[in-house]
ZAZA-605901 format. One record per residue (C-alpha): residue in one letter; x negated, y, z. Coordinates in steps of 0.001 Angstrom, whole numbers, padded with zeros to 6 digits, always signed. Layout:
aXYZ/...
! end
This chain:
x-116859-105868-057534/x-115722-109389-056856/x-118050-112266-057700/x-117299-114347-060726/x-116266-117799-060780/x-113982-120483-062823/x-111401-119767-061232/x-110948-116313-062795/x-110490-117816-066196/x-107792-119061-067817/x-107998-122081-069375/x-106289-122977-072968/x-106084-126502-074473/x-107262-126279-078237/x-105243-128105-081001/x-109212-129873-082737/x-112358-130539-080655/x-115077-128207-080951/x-118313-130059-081019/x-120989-127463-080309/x-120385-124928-077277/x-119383-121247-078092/x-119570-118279-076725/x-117413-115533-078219/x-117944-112303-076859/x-115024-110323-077933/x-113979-106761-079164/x-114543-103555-077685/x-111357-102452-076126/x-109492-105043-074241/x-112172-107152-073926/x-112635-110598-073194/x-114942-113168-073228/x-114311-116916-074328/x-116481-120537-073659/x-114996-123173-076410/x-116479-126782-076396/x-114506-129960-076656/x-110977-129438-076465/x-110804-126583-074307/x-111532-122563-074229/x-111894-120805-070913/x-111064-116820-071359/x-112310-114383-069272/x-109682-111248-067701/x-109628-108330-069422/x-112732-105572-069479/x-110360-102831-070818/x-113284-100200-072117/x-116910-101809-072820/x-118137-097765-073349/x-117070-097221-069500/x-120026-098587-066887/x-117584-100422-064728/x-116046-102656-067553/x-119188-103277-069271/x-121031-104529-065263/x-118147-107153-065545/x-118590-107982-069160/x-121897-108881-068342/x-120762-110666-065628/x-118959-112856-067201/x-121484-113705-070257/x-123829-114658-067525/x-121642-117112-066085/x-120756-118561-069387/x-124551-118664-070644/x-124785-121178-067209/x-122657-123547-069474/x-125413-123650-072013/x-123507-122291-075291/x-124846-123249-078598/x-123834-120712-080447/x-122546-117013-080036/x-119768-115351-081617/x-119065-111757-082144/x-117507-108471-083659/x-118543-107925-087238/x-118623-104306-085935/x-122088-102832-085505/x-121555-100481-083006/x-119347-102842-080534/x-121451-102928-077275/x-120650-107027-077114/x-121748-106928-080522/x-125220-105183-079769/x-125218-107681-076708/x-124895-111206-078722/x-127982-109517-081070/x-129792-109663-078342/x-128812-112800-077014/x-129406-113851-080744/x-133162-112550-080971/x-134129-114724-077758/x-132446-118185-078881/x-128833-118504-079765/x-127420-118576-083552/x-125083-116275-083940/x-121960-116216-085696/x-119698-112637-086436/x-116256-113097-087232/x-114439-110649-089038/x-112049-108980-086486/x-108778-109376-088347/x-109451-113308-088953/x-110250-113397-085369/x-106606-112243-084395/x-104658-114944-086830/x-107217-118078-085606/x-105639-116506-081660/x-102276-116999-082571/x-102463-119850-085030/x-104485-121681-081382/x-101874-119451-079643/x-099517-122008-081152/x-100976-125428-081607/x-101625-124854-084911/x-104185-127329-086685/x-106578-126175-089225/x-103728-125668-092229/x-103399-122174-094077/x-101139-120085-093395/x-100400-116373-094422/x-101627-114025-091931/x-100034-110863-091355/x-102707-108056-088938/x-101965-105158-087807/x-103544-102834-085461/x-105764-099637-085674/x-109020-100489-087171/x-111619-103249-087535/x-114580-103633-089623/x-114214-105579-093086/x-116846-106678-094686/x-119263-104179-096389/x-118310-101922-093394/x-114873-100921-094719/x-111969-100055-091857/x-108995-102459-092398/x-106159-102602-089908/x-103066-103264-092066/x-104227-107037-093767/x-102182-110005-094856/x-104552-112889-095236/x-104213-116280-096624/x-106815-118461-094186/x-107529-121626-091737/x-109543-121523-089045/x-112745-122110-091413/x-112149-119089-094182/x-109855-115723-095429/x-109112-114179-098126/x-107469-110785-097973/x-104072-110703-100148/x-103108-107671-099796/x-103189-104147-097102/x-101335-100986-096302/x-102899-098101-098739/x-106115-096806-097565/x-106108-093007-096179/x-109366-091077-095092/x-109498-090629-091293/x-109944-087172-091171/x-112906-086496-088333/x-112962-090245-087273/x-112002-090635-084186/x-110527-087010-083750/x-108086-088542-085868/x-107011-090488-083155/x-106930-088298-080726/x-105413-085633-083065/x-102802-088063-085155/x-101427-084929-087315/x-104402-085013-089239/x-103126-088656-090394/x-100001-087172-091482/x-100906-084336-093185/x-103578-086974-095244/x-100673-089052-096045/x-098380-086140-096438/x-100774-084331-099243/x-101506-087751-101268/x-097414-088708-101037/x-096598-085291-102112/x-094433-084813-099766/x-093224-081193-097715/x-095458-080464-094907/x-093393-079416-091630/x-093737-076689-090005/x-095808-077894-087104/x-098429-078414-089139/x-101248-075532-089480/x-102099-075435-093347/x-105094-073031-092621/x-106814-075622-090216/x-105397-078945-092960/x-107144-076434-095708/x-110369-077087-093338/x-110331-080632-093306/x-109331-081291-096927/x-112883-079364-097207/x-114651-081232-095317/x-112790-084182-097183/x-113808-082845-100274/x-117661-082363-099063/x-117658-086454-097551/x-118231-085291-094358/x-116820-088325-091504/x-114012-089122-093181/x-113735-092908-093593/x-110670-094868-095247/x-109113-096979-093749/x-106086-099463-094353/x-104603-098792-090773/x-100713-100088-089324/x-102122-098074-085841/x-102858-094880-087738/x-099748-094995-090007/x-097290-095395-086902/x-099476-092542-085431/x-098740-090377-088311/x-095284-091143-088383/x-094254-090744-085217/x-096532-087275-085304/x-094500-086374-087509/x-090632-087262-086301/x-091657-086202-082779/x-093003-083363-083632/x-096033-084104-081585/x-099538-083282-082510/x-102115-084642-080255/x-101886-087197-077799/x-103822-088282-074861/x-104098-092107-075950/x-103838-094197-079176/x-100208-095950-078392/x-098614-092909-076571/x-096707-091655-079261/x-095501-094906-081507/x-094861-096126-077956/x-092270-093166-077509/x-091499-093359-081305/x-090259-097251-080459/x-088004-096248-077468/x-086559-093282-079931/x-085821-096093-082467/x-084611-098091-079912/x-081794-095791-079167/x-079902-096104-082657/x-077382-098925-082724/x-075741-098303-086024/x-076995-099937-089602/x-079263-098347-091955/x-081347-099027-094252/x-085307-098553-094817/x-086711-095716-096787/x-088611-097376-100039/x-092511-098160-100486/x-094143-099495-103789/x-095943-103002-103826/x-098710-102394-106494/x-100811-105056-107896/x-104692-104664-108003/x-107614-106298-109184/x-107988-108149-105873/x-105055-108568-103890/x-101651-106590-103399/x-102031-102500-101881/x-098402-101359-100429/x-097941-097471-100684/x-095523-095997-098852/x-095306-092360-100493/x-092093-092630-100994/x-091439-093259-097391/x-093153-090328-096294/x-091134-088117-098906/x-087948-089298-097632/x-088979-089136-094084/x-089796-085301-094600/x-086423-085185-096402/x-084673-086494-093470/x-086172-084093-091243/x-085639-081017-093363/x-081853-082163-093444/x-081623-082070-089913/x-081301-085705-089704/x-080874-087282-086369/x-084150-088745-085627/x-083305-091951-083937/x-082155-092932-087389/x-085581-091640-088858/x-087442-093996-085933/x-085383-096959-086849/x-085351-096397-090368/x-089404-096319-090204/x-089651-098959-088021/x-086907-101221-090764/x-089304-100053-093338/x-092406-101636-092195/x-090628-104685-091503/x-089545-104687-094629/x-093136-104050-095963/x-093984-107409-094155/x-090972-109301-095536/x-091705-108753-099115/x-095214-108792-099038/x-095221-112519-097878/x-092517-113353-100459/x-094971-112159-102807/x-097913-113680-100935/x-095306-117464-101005/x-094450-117429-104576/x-098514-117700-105578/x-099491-120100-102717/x-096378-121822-101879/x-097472-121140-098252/x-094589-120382-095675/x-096294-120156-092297/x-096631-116896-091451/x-098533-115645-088495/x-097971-112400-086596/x-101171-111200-084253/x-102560-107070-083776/x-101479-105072-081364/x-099200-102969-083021/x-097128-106179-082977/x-096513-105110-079041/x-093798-102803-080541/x-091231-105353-079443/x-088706-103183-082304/x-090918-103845-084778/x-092036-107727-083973/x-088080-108518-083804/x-087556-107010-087127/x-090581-108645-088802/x-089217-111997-087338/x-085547-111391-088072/x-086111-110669-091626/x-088914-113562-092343/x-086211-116264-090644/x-083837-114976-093321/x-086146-115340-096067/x-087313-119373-094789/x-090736-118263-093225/x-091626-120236-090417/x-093072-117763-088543/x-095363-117921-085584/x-095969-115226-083032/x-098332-114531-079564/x-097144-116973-076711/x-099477-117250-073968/x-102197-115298-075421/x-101485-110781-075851/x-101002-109899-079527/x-104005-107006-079055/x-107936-107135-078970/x-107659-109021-075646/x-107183-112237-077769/x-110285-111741-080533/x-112703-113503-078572/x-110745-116559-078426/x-110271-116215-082389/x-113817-116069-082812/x-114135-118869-080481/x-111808-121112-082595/x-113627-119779-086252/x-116853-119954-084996/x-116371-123498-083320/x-114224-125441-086272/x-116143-127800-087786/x-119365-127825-085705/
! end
C-alpha cells in the first residue's frame, strides 16, 4: 500500500476560521477522513468499505497522520456500530473530546462549505439510504432547517419497517411489498405473497425490522417494482437503471400525487397514493419509461412543496441539496428546475461528492464552528 503523505489530500478553503483543530473521522461507506483548523480542511481519498481489511489499514492510515497534527477534538458518526465511530471512542477514552454529529447534518454543513456558505440557516433537504437520528432512529429522507452550529428536523419521507435489515437491501422487494401493503395498493405478480405472509409475521412478532424514513430504500422499492427486479447485487444498481429508464422518456407528464400531513413535530410526506397509481400504471400496461419519469417528477415534486411549506413558516429560501441519492443526475435537475421556479436559491455539491464521501468534512465544519 502506498505510504501516506499531504500530498494525498485535498485541501478546501473554509468560509469561518476554526479555532481548535478537528479531526472528523467520517462514515462507514465512502469514507473519508478530514483535519479542520484555521481556515482550511484537508480530506483524505476515499476508503470505500471500513468492514473490508484493506480500506480500514488505510483508514487508519490516514488518522495516524492526522493525529501528527495534534487535533483537539474528534468528530464522528452518531452511529454506534460505524467502525470510525468505535475508533474515535477509543481515541476518546485515551485523551481527545469527542464530538458525534448527526449524519444527515453532517451532509448539509458539506455542501453549505461545499459552497462558501457562512454560518446562516438554510433549509436542508437529505437524502440517501439510512443514518442514525437521534435516539437511534433510521432517517434518510430529512429536510432540516440548520447552520453549521444546530438542526431541527422539519419534516421526512413516511417511515416503513425494513423488513430483515439489511436483507432489505439486498432484497429491495421486501421494501415494496411494505409500502405496497400500508398504501393499499395491488401487489404484482412478481411478488411471492406466501414468503411477504412470512415477513409481515415476523413484522408482527418485532423481530429486525426497523423503520426508517429512507429516499435510498423508497427508489429501491420503486424501481423493484417498475423493473420488475427483485434482488440486486448492490444498493444503487437498480434506481441507477431505474434513472437511465426515466431518462429515455422525452414527452411531458405529470407526477403521480403524495399527501403532505402535518404532525406534532414537523411535516411526514406519504406517498400511498403514488404507489397506488404506480401499480395502476403497471396493471394498464403502461409504458414504463413514463412510470420512471413520472416517479422520478414525483419526488421532485415532494421536494418542491415541502420547502414551500418549510419557506412560508421560516421565511428561509436557501435550500441545500447533499445525500447520495442526489447522484441521480434526473432527479437533482428536477429538484433544481422546480425550486428555481418557485424563487429558492438553491445550492448543490461542487467540488465535494453529494454521498458519504463528504460527512467527514460536515462533521469537520459542525464540530469546529465556534471553537
Amino acid at each position: 500500500m502506498p505510504q501516506v503523505n499531504q500530498h494525498s489530500y485535498k485541501k478546501i478553503q473554509l468560509p469561518f476560521k476554526i479555532n481548535k483543530s478537528v479531526l472528523a473521522l467520517g462514515s462507514q461507506s465512502n469514507n473519508t477522513v478530514c483535519f479542520a483548523r484555521g481556515r482550511y480542511a484537508y480530506l483524505s481519498r476515499v476508503h470505500p468499505d471500513l468492514s473490508l481489511l484493506r480500506d480500514f489499514a488505510d483508514f487508519e492510515k490516514a488518522v495516524r497522520y492526522f493525529l501528527k497534527k495534534r487535533p483537539e477534538i474528534i468528530a464522528c458518526d452518531l452511529h454506534p456500530e460505524y467502525q470510525s465511530t468505535k475508533y474515535a471512542q477509543k481515541l476518546s477514552a485515551i485523551r481527545y473530546p469527542l464530538s458525534a454529529i448527526q449524519h444527515h447534518h453532517a451532509h448539509i454543513a458539506s455542501c453549505m462549505l461545499d459552497n462558501g456558505l457562512s454560518n446562516q440557516k438554510v433549509i436542508g433537504v437529505a437524502f440517501d439510504g439510512t443514518g442514525f437520528g437521534p435516539g437511534g432512529t433510521l432517517w434518510g429522507a430529512e429536510f432540516l432547517l440548520c447552520d453549521y452550529r444546530n438542526f431541527s428536523r422539519r419534516a421526512h419521507l413516511r417511515e416503513i419497517p425494513l423488513l430483515g435489515g439489511q436483507q432489505a437491501i439486498r432484497q429491495p422487494w421486501r421494501v415494496a411489498a411494505a409500502w405496497l401493503a400500508q398504501s393499499g395498493a395491488r401487489f404484482p405478480g412478481g411478488i411471492d405473497l406466501k414468503k411477504w405472509r412470512v415477513l409481515k409475521a415476523m413484522y408482527a412478532a418485532g423481530i429486525n425490522s426497523p423503520f426508517a424514513s429512507s429516499m435510498g430504500r423508497l427508489f429501491d422499492a420503486a424501481a423493484s417494482l417498475i423493473l420488475a427486479k427483485y434482488t440486486t447485487a448492490s444498493a444503487a444498481e437498480l434506481p441507477k437503471q431505474l434513472e437511465r429508464l426515466a431518462c429515455r422518456y422525452q414527452r411531458q407528464a405529470r407526477g403521480y400525487k403524495f399527501k403532505i400531513i402535518k404532525a406534532k413535530d414537523g411535516y411526514i410526506i406519504d406517498p400511498a397514493q403514488m404507489w397506488r397509481q404506480i401499480t395502476a400504471d403497471l396493471k394498464s400496461m403502461e409504458r414504463k419509461e413514463k412510470i420512471a419519469y413520472c416517479f422520478h417528477l414525483s419526488v421532485a415534486e415532494m421536494a418542491k412543496k415541502v420547502c414551500c411549506v418549510l419557506r412560508k413558516e421560516s421565511g428561509i429560501k436557501k435550500v441545500v441539496l447533499s445525500g447520495g441519492v442526489f447522484q441521480n443526475s434526473l432527479l437533482l435537475n428536477l429538484c433544481l428546475d422546480l425550486l428555481y421556479k418557485q424563487g429558492f436559491l438553491p445550492f448543490m455539491h461542487r467540488e465535494l461528492p453529494c454521498n458519504d464521501a463528504a460527512v467527514s468534512v460536515g462533521q469537520a465544519a459542525i464540530a469546529g464552528y465556534g471553537s
